[in-house]
C-alpha positions as CSV (number, residue, x, y, z in Angstrom):
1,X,37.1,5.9,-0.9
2,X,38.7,8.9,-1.1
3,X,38.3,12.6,0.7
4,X,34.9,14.7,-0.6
5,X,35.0,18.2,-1.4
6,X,31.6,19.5,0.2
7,X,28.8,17.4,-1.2
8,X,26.2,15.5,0.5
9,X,24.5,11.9,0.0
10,X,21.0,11.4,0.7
11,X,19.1,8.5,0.3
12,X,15.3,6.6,0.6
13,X,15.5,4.3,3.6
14,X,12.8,1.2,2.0
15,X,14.5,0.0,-1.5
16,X,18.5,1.3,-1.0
17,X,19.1,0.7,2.1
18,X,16.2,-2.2,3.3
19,X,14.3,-4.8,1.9
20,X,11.1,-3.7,3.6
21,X,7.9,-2.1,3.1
22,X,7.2,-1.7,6.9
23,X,3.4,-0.1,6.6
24,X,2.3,-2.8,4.2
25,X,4.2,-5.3,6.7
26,X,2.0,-3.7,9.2
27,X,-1.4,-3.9,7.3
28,X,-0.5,-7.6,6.6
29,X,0.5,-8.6,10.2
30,X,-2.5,-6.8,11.7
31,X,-5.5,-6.4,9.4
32,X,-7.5,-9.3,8.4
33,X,-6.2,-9.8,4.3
34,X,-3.8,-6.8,5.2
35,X,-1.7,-7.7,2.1
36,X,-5.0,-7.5,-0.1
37,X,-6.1,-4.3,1.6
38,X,-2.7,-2.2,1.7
39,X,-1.9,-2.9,-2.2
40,X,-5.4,-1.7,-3.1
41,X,-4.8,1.6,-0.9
42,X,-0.9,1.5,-2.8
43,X,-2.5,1.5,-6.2
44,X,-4.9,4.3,-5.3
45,X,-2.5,6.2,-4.2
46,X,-0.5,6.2,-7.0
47,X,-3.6,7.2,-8.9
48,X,-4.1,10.0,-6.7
49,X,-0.6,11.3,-7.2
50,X,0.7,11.1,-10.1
51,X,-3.0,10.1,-12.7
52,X,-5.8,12.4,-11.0
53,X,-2.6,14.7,-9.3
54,X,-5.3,15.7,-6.4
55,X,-4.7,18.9,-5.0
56,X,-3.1,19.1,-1.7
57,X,-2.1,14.8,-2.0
58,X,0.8,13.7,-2.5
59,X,2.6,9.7,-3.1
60,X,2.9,8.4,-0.1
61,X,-0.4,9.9,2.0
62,X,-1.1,6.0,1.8
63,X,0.2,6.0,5.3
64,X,-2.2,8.4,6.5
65,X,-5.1,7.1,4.6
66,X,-4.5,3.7,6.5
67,X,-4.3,4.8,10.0
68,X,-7.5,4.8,11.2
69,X,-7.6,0.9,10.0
70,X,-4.9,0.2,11.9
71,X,-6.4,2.2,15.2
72,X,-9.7,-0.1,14.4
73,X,-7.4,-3.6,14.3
74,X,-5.6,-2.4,17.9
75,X,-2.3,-0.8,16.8
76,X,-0.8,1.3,19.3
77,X,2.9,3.0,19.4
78,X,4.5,0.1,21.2
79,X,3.6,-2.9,18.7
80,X,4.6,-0.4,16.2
81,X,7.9,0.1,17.4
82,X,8.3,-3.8,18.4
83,X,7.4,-5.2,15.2
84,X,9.5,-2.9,13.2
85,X,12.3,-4.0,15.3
86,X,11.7,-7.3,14.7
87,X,11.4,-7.4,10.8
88,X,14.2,-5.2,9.9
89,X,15.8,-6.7,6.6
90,X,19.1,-4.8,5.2
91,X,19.8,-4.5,1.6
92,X,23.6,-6.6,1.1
93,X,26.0,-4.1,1.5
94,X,23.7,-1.3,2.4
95,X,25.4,-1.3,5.8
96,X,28.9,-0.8,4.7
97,X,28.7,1.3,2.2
98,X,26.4,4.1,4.3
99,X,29.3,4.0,6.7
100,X,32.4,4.3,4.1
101,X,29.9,7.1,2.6
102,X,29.7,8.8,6.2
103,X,33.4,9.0,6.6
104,X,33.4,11.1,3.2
105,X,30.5,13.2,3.1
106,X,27.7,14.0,5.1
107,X,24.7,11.4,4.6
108,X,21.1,11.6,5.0
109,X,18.2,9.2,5.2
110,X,14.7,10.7,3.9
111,X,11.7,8.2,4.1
112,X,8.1,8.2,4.2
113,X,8.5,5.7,6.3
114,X,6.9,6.2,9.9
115,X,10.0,7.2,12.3
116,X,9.0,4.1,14.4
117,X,10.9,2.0,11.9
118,X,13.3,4.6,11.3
119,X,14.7,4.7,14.4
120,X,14.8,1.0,14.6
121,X,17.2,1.1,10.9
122,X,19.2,3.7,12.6
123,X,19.9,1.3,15.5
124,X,20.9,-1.5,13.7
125,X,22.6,0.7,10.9
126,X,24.8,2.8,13.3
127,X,23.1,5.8,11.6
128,X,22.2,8.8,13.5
129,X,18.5,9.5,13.5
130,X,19.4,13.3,13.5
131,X,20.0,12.9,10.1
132,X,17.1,11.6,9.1
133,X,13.2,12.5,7.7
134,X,10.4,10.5,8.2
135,X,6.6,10.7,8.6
136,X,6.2,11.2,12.5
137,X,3.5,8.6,13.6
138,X,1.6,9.0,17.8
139,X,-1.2,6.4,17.5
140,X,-1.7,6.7,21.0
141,X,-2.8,10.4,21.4
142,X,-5.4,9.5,19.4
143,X,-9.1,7.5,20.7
144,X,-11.8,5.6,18.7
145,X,-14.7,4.7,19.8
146,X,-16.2,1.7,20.0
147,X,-19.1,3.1,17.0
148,X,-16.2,4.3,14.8
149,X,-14.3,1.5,14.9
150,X,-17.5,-1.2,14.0
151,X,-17.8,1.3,11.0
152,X,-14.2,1.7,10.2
153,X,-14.4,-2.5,9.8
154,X,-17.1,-2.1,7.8
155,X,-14.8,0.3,5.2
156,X,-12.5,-2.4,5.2
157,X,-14.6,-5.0,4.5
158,X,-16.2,-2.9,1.6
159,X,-13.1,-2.0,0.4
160,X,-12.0,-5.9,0.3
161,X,-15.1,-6.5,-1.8
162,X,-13.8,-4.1,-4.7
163,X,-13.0,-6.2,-7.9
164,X,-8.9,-5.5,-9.2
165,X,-8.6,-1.9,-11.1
166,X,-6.0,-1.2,-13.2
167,X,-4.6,2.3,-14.1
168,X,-1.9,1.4,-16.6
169,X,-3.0,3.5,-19.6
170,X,-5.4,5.9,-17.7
171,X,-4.5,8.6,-19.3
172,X,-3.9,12.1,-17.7
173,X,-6.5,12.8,-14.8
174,X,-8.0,9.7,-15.6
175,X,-9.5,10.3,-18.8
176,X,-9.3,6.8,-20.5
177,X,-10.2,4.6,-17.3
178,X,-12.8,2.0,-18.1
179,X,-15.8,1.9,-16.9
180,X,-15.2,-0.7,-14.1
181,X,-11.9,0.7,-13.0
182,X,-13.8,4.3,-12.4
183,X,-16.4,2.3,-10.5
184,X,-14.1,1.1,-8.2
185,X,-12.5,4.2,-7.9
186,X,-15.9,6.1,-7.3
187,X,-16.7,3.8,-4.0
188,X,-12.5,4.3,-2.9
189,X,-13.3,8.5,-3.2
190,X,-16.1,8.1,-1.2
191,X,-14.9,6.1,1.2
192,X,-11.8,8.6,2.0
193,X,-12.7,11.8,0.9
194,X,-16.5,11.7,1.9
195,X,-17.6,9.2,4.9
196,X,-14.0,8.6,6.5
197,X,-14.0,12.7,7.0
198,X,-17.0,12.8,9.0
199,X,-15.6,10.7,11.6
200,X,-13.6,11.9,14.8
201,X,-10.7,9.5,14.6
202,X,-10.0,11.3,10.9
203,X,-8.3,14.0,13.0
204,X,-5.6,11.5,12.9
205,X,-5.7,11.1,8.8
206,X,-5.3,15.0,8.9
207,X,-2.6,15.4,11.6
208,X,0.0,13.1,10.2
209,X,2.3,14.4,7.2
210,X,4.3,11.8,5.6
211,X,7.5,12.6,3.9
212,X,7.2,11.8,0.5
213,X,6.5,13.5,-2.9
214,X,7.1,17.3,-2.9
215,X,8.0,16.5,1.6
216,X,11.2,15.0,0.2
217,X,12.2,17.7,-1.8
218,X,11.8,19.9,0.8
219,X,13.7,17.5,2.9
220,X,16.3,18.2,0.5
221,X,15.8,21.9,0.1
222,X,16.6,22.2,4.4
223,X,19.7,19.8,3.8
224,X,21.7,21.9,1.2
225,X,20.7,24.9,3.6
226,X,21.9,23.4,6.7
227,X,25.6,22.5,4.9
228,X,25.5,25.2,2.1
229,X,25.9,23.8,-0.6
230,X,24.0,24.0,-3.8
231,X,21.3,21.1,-5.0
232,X,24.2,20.4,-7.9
233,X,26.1,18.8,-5.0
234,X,23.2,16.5,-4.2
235,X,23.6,12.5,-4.6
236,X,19.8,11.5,-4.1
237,X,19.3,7.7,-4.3
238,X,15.5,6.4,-4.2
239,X,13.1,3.7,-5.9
240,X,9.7,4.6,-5.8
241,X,7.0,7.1,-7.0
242,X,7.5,8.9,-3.6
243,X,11.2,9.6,-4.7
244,X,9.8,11.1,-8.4
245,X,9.7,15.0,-6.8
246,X,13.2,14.5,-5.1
247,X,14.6,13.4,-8.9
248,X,12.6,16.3,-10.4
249,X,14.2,18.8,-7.9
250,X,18.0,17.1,-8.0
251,X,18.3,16.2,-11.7
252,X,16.8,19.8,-12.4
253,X,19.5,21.4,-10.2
254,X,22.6,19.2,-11.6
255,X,22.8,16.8,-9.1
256,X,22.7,13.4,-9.3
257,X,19.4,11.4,-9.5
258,X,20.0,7.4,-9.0
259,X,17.0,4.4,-9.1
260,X,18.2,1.4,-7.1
261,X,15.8,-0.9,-8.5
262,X,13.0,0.9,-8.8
263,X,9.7,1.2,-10.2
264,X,8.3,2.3,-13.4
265,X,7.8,5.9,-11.6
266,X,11.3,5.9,-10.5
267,X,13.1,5.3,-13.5
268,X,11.5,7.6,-15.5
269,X,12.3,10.4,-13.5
270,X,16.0,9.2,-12.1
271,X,19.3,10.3,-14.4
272,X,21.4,6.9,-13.3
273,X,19.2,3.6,-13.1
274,X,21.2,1.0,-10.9
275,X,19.6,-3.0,-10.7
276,X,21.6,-4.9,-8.7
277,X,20.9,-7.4,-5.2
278,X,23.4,-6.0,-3.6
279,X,23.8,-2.2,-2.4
280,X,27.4,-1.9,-3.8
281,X,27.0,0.0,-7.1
282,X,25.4,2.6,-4.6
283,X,28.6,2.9,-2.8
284,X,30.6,2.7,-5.8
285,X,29.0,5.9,-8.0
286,X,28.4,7.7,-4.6
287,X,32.5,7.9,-4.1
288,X,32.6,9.3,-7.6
289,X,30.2,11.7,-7.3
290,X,30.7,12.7,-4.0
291,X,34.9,12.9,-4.7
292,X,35.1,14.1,-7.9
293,X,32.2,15.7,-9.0
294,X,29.8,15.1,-12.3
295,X,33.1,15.2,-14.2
296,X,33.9,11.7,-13.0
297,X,30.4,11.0,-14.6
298,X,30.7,12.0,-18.1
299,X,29.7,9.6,-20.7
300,X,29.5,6.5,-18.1
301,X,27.7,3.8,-19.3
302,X,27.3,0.2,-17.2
303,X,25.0,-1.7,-19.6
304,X,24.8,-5.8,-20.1
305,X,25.0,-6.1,-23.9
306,X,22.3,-7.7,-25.9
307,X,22.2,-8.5,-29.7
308,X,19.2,-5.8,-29.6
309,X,21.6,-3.1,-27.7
310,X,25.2,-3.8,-29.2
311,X,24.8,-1.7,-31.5
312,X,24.0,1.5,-30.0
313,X,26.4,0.9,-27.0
314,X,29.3,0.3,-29.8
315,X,28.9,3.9,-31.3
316,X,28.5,5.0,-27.4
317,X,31.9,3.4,-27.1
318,X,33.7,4.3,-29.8
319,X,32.9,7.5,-29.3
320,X,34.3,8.4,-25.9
321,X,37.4,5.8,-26.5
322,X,38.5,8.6,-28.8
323,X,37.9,11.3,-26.4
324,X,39.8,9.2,-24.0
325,X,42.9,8.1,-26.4
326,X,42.3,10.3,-29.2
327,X,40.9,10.1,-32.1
328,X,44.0,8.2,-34.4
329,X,44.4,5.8,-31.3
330,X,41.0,5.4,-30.6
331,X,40.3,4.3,-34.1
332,X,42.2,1.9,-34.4
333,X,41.5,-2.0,-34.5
């Protein structure tokens, strides 16, 4: 890699640089059918954000929404911290190409992650947690009693009983749910936004802030401050739907948006869609951007070719092998 002119990597911690998902991990190491429970809080989350688009919620508040199940199942701070440390999985590559990236440009990490696990990445990683953002997470300040918890397991347990929903297709706020799916959705609503309120171990739902949705692009917003630069020198890497306001907010400002394998919400919003098991072609387009600029970017296209794609990836060709070796070269046989 070569020497950067000022620009600045940032990048999602779960998806580019680790395998994890350390609150469902949690939820499925310490609450009975955890796995069960955390996708069904994932899915209405997603719902929340980005179908119903709730005021003050964004993707991502499923790691407040869970807490007070994990207060009621006997997390504290230090099983947190320990069991982070203990299931850390790095992406191939991730490791050494967030240090070559650091010795050309200044690098970030912004996750909604809790900073439990954060810190236990940055350990491994080498990375300073200085330069990182993540949802700040003190179980322990915070008591339940014994009547709270008895009902809190009794949220769960409802909760578990839900049959699947599906909002693939909802429509905007929800308009073309059926009839079961709104259901379900009804007893989640109360649940969270009508009974959980009412307890005093919900001042722990309301104190925590997790960094994603429109908390990442602020993230962002305090990084180009802090080095002055401008958002068009931003290489943002992410996955998920919490990463979809970070993309608006780069790609809208000329920086570079990039999905590393990521979701249906991701790739929508991202300008550069990267699938690959190892973290390489990260590390690869970071250097260009962060070195050359969006020049080095112009017209690049990485595709497999297919019988169904050939064609349009031969004009895409042709076109900039022209441009490259001029036109009478470039149209030759």
């Amino acid at each position: 890699m070569g020497v950067a002119s000022e620009r600045v990597f940032v990048t999602d911690c779960e998806g580019p640089i680790t395998k994890n998902d350390n609150a469902a991990e949690l939820a499925a190491a310490f609450i009975p059918k955890g796995d069960v429970f955390f996708s069904t809080l994932s899915l209405y989350d997603d719902y929340l954000a980005e179908v119903l688009r709730k005021p003050g919620y964004k993707a991502g508040d499923t790691l407040r929404l869970i807490l007070p199940f994990f207060k009621a199942f006997g997390l504290d701070n230090r099983s947190v911290m320990k069991f982070s440390r203990m299931n850390i999985q790095i992406v191939p590559d991730a490791g050494d190409i967030l240090q070559k990236i650091m010795e050309i440009a200044p690098a970030y990490i912004v996750s909604t992650s809790y900073s439990q696990y954060i810190m236990a990445v940055c350990d491994v990683l080498g990375f300073s947690f200085l330069n990182t953002y993540s949802t700040t997470l003190n179980l322990d300040e915070y008591d339940l009693s014994s009547t709270e918890k008895v009902m809190i397991k009794d949220f769960h347990r409802r909760i578990l009983d839900l049959p699947p929903f599906s909002i693939e297709g909802a429509g905007e706020f929800g308009a073309n749910l059926s009839p079961p799916d709104r259901e379900t959705i009804a007893v989640l609503d109360e649940i969270f936004w009508h009974l959980m309120p009412q307890l005093g171990i919900y001042r722990l739902v309301r104190d925590v802030n997790p960094i994603g949705g429109f908390e990442k692009a602020a993230a962002i917003d305090r990084i180009v401050d802090r080095h002055g630069v401008a958002i068009r020198d931003v290489c943002y890497v992410g996955d998920s739907i919490t990463d979809v306001e970070a993309f608006r907010k780069v790609k809208a400002g000329g920086g570079l948006a990039i999905s590393f394998n990521g979701n249906n919400w991701a790739v929508k919003e991202a300008e550069i869609a990267i699938t690959a098991q190892t973290a390489f072609p990260i590390g690869w387009l970071a250097d260009l951007f962060l070195t050359k600029g969006r020049e080095a970017l112009e017209d690049l296209l990485v595709a497999r070719v297919f019988p169904e794609n050939v064609d349009e990836i031969s004009q895409i060709s042709s076109r900039v092998r022209k441009i490259v070796r001029t036109e009478k070269i470039g149209s030759l046989g």
